[in-house]
N, C-alpha and C positions, 0 to 999 in steps of 0.2 A: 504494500500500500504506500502509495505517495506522501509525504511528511504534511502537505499541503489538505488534505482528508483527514488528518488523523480525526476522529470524533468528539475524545474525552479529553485529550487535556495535549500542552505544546513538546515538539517533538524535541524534548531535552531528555537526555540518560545521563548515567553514572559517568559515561564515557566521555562526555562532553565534556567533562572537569578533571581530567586526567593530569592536569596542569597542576602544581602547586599553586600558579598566580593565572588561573583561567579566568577567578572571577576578578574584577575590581571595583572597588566603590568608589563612587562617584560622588564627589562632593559639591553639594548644590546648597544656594538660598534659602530662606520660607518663601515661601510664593507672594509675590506680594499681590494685592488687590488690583485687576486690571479689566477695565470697563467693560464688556461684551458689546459687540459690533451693534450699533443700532436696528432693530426694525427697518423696512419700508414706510412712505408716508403711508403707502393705499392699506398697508396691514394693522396700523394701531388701531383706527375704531372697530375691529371684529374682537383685538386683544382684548379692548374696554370693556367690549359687549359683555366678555367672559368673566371678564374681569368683576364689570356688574352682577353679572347672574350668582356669579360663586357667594357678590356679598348679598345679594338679596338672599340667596339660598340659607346664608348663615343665618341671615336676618330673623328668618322665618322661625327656623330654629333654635331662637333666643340665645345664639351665638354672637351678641355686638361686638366684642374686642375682634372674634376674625372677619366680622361685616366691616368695621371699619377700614381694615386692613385692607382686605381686598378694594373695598371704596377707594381707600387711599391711591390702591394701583391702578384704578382706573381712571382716575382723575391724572396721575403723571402722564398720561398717556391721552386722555384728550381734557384737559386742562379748561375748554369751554365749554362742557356739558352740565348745564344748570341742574338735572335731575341728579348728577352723579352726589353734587355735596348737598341737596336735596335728604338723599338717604342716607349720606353720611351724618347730616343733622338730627335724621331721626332716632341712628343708632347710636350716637351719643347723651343724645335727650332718652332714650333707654336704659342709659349707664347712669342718669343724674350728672354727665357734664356738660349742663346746661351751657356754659363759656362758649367750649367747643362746637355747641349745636346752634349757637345764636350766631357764630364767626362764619358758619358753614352756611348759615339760615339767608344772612346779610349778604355771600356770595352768589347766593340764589337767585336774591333779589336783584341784585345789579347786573348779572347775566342774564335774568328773562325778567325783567318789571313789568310786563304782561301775564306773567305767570302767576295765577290766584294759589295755589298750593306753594309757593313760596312764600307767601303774606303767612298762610298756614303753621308752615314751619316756623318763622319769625315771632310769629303770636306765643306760639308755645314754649319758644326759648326764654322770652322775656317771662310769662310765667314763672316757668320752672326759675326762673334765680327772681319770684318774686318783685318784677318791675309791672304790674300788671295796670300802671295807667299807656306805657308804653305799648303793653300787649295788647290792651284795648285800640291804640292807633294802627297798627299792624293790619289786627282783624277788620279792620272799617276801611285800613286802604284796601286790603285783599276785597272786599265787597265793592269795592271803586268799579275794578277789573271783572268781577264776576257777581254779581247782586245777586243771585241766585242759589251762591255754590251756600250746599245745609253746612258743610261742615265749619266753615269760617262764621255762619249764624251762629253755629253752637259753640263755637270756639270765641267769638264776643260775648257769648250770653254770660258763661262760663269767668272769662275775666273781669265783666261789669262787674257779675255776682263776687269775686275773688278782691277786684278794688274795692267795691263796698264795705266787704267784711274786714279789708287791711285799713279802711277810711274809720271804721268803728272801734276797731280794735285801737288806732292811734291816737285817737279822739273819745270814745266811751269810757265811762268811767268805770264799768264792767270789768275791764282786761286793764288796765291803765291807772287808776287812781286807787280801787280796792281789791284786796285780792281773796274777796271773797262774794264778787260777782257773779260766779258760777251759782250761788247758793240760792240767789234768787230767782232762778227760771222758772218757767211754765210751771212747774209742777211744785210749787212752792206750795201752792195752796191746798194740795192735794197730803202735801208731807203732812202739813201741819192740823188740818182735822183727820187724819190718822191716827196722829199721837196722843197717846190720853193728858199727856200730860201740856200739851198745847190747844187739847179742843176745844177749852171752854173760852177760852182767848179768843177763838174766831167770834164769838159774841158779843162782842166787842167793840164798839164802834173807831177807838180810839188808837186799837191796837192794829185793827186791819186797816185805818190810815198811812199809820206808821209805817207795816208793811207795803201797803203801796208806793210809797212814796222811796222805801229802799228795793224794791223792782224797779223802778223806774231810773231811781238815780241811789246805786249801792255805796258810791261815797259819802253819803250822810249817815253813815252806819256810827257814826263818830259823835252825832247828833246823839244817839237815842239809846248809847250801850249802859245810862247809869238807868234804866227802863230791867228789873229782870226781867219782864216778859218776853221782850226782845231779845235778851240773853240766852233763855230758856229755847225761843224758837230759833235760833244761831245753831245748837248744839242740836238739835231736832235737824235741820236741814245740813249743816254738814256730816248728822254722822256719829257725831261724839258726846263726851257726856261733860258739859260745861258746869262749873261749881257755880251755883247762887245764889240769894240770899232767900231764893222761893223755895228752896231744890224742898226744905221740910215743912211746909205751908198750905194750907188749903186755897185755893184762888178764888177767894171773892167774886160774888159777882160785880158788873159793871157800879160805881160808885153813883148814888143820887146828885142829882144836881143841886146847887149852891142854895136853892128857893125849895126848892124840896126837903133840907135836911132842917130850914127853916121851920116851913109848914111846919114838922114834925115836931118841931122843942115846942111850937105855942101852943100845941093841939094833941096834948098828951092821952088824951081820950082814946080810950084801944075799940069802940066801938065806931070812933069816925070813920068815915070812907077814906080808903086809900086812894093817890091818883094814879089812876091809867098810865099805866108806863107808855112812853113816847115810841110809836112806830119806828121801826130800824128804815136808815134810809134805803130806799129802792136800788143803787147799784152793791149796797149789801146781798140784799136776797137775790138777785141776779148770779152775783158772786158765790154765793153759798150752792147756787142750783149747780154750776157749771163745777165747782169741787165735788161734791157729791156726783156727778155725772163722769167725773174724771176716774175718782173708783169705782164706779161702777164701771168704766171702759176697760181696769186694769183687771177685773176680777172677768170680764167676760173674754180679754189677752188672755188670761192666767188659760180659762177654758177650753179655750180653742188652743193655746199649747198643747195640753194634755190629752184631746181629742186627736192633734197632731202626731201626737208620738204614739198613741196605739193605733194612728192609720185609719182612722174615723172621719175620712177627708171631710166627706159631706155638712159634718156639726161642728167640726173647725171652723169649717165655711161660717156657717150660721153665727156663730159666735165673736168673729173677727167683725163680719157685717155690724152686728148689731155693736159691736166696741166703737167700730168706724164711725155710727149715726151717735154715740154719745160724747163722743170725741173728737172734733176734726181738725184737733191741733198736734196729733202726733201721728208720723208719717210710717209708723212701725206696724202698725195694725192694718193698712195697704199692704204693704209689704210681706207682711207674714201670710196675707190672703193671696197674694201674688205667688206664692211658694206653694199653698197647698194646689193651686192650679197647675201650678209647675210639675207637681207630682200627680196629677191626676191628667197630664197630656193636653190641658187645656191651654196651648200654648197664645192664643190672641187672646184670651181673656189675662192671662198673666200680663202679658205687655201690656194692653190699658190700664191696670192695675200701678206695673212699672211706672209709666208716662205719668199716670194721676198723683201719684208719691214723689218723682220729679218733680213734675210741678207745684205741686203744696207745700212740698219742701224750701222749694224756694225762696216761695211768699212769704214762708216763717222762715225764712234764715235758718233752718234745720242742720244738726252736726251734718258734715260732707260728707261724714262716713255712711250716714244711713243713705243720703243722693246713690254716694258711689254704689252700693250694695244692692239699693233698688236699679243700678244700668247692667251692673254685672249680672244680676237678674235675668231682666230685660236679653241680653246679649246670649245667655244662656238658652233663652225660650228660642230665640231666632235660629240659633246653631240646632237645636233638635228638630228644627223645622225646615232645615237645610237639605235642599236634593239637587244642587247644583254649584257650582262655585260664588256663580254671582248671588245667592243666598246666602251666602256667608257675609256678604260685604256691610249690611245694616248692624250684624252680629261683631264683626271687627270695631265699626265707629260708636258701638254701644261701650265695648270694654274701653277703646281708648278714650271715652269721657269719662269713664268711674275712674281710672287712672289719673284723669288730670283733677279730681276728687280728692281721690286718697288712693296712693300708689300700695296696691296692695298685691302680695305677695300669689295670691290665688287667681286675681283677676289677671296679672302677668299673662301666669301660667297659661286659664282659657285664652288668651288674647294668641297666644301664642300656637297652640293647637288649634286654633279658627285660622289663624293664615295657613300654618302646614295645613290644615286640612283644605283648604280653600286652594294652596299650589295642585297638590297632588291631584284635586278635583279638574282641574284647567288641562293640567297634563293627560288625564283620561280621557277628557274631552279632545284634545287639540291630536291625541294619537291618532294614528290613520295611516298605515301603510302601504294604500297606495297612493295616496302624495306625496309620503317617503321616498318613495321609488323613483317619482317624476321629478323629486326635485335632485336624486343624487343622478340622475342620469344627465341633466341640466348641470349640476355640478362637474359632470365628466366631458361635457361638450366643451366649458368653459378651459376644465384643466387642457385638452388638449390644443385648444387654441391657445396657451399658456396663460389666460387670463386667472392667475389664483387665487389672488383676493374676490374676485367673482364668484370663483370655486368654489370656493370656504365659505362665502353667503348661501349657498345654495347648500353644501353639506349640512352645515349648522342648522340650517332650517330641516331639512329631512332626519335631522336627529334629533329635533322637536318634535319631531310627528313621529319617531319610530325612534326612540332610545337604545334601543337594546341589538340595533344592526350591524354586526361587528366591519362588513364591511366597508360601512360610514365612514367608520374610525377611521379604517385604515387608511382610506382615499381623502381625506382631511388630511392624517399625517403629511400624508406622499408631497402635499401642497405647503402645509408650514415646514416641509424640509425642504420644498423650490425656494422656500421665502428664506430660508434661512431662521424661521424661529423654532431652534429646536429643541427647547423646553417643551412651548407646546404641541411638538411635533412626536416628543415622547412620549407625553400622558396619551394623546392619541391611541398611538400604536403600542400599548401597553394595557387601556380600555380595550384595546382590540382583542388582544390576548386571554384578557381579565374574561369576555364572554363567551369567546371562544378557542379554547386552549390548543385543539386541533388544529387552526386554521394557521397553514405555515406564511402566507402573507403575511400575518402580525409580527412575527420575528423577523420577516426579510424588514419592512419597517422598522422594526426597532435597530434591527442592528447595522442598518445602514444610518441611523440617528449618530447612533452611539460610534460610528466608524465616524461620521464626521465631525465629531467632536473628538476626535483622535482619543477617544477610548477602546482601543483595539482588545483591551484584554477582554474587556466587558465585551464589546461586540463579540468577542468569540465567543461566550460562553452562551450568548443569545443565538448565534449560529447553531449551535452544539446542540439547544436543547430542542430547536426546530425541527431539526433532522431526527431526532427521536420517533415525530410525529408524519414526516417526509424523508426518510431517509435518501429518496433519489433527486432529493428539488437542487436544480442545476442554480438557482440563484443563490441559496442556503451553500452549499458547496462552494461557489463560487466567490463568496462573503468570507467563508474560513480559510480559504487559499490567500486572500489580500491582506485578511486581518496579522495569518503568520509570518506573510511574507516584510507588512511593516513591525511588524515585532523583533523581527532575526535582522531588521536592519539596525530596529534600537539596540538588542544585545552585540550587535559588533563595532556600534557606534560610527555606520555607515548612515549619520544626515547629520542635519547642518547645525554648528554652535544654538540657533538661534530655537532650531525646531526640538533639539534635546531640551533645552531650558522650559521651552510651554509643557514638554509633555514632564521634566519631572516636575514643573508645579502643579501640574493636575494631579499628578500622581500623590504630591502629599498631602493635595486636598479630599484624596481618599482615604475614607474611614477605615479601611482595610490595610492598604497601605502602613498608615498611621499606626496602629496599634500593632502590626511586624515589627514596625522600627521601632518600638517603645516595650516590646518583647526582650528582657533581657537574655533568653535563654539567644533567641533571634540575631542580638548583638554581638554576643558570645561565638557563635555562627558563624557570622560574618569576617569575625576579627579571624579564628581559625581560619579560616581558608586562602588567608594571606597568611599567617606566621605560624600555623600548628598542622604538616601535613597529615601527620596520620589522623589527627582526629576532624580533618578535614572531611577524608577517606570515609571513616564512620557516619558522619552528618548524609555520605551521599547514598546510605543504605537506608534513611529515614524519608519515605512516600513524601510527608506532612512539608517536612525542613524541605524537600526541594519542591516544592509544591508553593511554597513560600517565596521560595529563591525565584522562582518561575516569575510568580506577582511581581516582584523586585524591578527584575530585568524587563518586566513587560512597559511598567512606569517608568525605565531607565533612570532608577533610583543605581543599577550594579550594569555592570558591562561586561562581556566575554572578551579577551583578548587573548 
């Protein structure tokens, strides 16, 4: 057999080194960093494409750091595509950095200022780092451009409501002057005729002033704390047990009036008629109906909890309803009904539900978190009701407004399973192999007229429509190796391989990549393992005869000062490589065979060590002489 065939490995023996000084090492540089040949212009924007796709892919994924990345390379490469830092913005506005997604947001803008989803992304940057009068301008110019577009509506609504609540918070005395303005909300009134020990207080004309007047404005709490009553219901609504001067007391009732304790000294007669005590004013008993109505909304929540968890959809139902008509200032009792619908596959009644609890939520300035909870909701109904990709898309801008809510950890998650599922939907859809077919044969018309950036648009698209056609791959390769990109001339022809292991095309591909990138050891072993599958393929042969023939030229140090030097710095930028020469036993080796014949001698009876040696010589790290 011809040295040029051999199959398994290069055609070195024992005999080859019969020399004491046959081998010699070659002493070389680190390699230093040196640029790779540019691209073509006509080939960057296919690069981009890919370059896009890989980081939407990630994107989809809840991969941001490699969505950025790849962003990143697609952007060196076409540097004016507004969509590219578009979804760079958004993958960073995914990560919380905001900075980075407003810098990207604001490139957007200035490359398409026609572009309303640019305003989009700018709205949300400012946001996320809390500038939301600026985000409010954002969203109103994006409505300049596009009056129409929902998402930028809901993305002003979102930051009006977001300024308002940051205008209150800097300005209300609530978050700001007292810090125990949480103490007084909505349900104050409910705490406090609960407690026995504040409910005779609510009868009280003078006391449920007082409380109003500290719901209103909790900085006067300052006013009224030498009041135990006050004190008494402080420790009732936050919670704790405040010490007071009532704590061992009976509480009086309401004190008579100054003309009344009068009457009573002159008119010491126990038979006199008493006077009629003075009607409570009318926003008392108003007051009093709407507390009393408040537990009773919490006992008929309670109910429909408990109905809830043995699965008793039906009288959950019933009981959240009738919570809802005695209460419609908390937006939890929507919501909770909104979930048993959710589990009983009532999925449009859920979302009006959702929507209704948005909305009221609003009106009351309700915590974000219940908003957010009631969109993730909302967003959840639409995904189970989902039978196509473009069905997912209401379910996507549901999660991402509970997100810009309150970033929570679950709704991520769905948000993120709604687009993968939402890709993989498109891709079933958009499959079709015999469009595949038409456009790789349109690809082939192109190749042969050498147009290969044409090629490549035309491939690219047939492995859109038919993924899994290895010889796509490989006739893609064949053209980003015309082009000279042969990175991505390897993943090609390596996908090729990957689906179909038989198919000896894929290794003629690979390993003419890999020949021209003066990786000759590698191309052979790509050769080698072809022929396994073709033992008679006259290309595959004809690949290992070139590969050995530039090999036995580097072991005799037949090419030129300039062509050794590239290949041994590729050579020690091989990981393989690398760790031979960082092998001490390997060092030890080497030294032998220039200064220790005989145990030279012994090294060349070890498979492994000259298998090693072989590697060496192939990267013209060692020479034959």
């Amino acid at each position: 057999m011809r040295p040029d065939l051999v199959p398994t490995r290069l055609p070195y023996s024992a005999a080859t080194f019969n020399s004491l000084h046959s081998i010699q090492i070659v002493s070389i540089k680190p390699p230093s960093n040196h640029t790779k040949p540019s691209e073509t212009r006509k080939l960057k924007p296919f690069m981009a494409d890919e370059a896009k796709a890989k980081g939407n892919a990630d994107f989809s994924a809840g991969d941001y750091p490699a969505a950025i990345k790849h962003f990143t390379d697609a952007i060196s490469l076409a540097p004016d595509n507004h969509v590219l830092y578009s979804n760079r913005s958004a993958a960073h506005a995914s990560l919380n950095h905001y900075s980075e997604a407003l810098a990207d947001a604001k490139k957007t803008v200035e490359l398409k200022p026609d572009w309303a989803k640019g305003y989009s992304r700018l709205g949300a940057a400012y946001q996320g780092l809390s500038q939301f009068d600026e985000a409010v301008r954002a969203y109103r110019k994006g409505l300049e451009v596009d009056p129409n577009n929902e998402a930028l509506k809901s993305g002003l609504a979102d930051a009006e409501a977001a300024a308002a609540r940051a205008a209150r918070s800097r300005a209300g005395p609530a978050s700001a002057a007292s810090p125990f303005g949480d103490a007084f909300g909505p349900d104050m009134w409910a705490k406090l005729t609960a407690d026995p020990s504040t409910r005779l207080f609510m009868q009280q004309p003078d006391f449920v002033k007082m409380m109003q007047d500290l719901q209103k404005n909790p900085s006067n709490l300052n006013l009224y704390l030498k009041d135990q009553r006050v004190m008494q219901a402080l420790g009732v609504l936050l919670g704790i047990k405040l010490k007071t001067g009532a704590d061992d007391m009976d509480i009086p009732p309401e004190s008579p009036s100054p003309s009344h304790r009068s009457a009573m000294a002159e008119t010491p007669n126990p038979d006199a008629k008493k006077p009629e005590p003075e009607p409570e004013p009318e926003p008392m008993e108003e007051e009093k109906l709407v507390n009393e109505n408040k537990l009773l909304a919490q006992k008929e929540k309670e109910a429909g909890n408990a109905a809830y968890k043995k699965k008793d959809f039906q009288t959950a139902i019933q009981h959240y309803t009738k919570a809802m008509e005695l209460d419609d200032e908390d937006i939890s009792y929507i919501t909770n009904r909104a979930a048993v619908y959710l589990e009983l596959g009532q999925y449009e009644d859920c979302i009006k539900d959702c929507n209704k609890a948005v909305e009221r939520g609003r009106e009351l300035r309700a915590d974000f978190k219940m908003i957010a909870r009631a969109l993730t909701r909302k967003g959840t109904a639409f995904v189970k009701m989902a039978k196509c990709s473009k069905d997912y898309e209401p379910a996507i801008e549901a999660f991402q407004k509970a997100l810009t809510e309150h970033r929570n950890p679950d709704t991520l998650k769905r948000l993120n399973e709604a687009e993968k599922a939402k890709k993989d939907l498109e891709q079933q859809e958009y499959f079709d192999p015999k469009i595949a077919d038409e456009e790789r044969e349109k690809g082939n018309e192109y190749f042969k007229q050498q147009k290969y950036p044409e090629a490549i648009k035309h491939y690219s698209e047939s492995l859109r429509r038919n993924p899994k056609e290895p010889k796509t791959y490989s006739n893609r390769a064949a053209c980003y190796t015309k082009l000279g990109a042969m990175p991505e001339a390897l993943k090609d022809a390596e996908k090729c391989i990957d689906l179909d292991p038989t198919f000896s095309k894929g290794y003629t591909r690979k390993g003419a990549v890999q020949f021209f990138m003066k990786e000759y050891d590698k191309a052979l072993e790509t050769y080698q393992e072809g022929l396994k599958h073709d033992p008679k393929n006259p290309e595959l042969l004809d690949g290992i005869r070139r590969c050995v023939e530039q090999i036995n030229k580097a072991s005799r140090g037949d090419i030129s000062p300039e062509e050794l030097k590239e290949r041994q710095a590729k050579g020690m930028q091989d990981p393989e490589v690398q760790n031979i020469l960082q092998d001490p036993v390997m060092r030890q080796v080497l030294v032998d065979f220039q200064e220790n014949p005989k145990a030279a001698q012994d090294h060349m009876k070890n498979p492994m060590v000259m298998n090693k040696i072989q590697k060496l010589i192939s990267a013209g790290i060692v020479q034959i002489k």
